[in-house]
N, C-alpha and C positions, 0 to 999 in steps of 0.2 A: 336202319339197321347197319349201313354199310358207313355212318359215322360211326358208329358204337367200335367196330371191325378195328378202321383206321384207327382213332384214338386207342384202341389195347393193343396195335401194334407200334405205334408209336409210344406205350407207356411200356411191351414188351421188350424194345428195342433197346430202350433206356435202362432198365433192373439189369437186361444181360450185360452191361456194359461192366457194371459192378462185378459180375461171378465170371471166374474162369473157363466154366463146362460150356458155357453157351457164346454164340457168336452173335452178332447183333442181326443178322439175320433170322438165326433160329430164335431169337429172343422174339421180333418182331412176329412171327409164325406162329408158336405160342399165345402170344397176346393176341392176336386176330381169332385165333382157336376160341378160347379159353372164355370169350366175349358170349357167344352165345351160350355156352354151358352153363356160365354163369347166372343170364338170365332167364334158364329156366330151373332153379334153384329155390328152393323156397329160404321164408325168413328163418326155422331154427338152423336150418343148414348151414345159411349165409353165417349166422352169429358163431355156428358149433367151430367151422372151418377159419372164422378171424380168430375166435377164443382159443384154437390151436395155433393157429399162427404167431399169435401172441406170446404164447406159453414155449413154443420152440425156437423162437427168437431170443428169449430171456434166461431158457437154459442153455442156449447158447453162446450168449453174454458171460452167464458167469462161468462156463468153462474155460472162456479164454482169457478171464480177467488174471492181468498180472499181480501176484502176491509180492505186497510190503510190508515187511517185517515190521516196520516202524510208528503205520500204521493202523494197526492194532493195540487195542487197551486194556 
């Protein structure tokens, strides 16, 4: 369990590196957390929670996508 811990603090450490709000500390803190919750989660959860992830990443895509005018048909 205490790999599990280490590897999602070292996969937390890394994502915060990406976002402004978190420091790579609290990112790694998070990820240490976020390891056990995870695995006591069952399978539609696990799917329901990536299927949101998915979907708020993509409408977050296309909100920031830059419009060109030119290409359009």
């Amino acid at each position: 369990m205490m790999i599990g811990k280490l590897i999602g603090a070292g996969v937390g450490a890394a994502l915060s590196k990406e976002t402004r709000k978190f420091g790579g500390a609290t990112g790694a803190v998070l990820g240490a957390l976020a390891v056990p919750v995870v695995s006591r989660l069952r399978l539609p959860v696990l799917l329901a929670l990536a299927g949101g992830g998915y979907l708020a990443k993509k409408l977050s895509d296309k909100g920031k996508a830059p419009e060109d005018p030119s290409a359009s048909t």
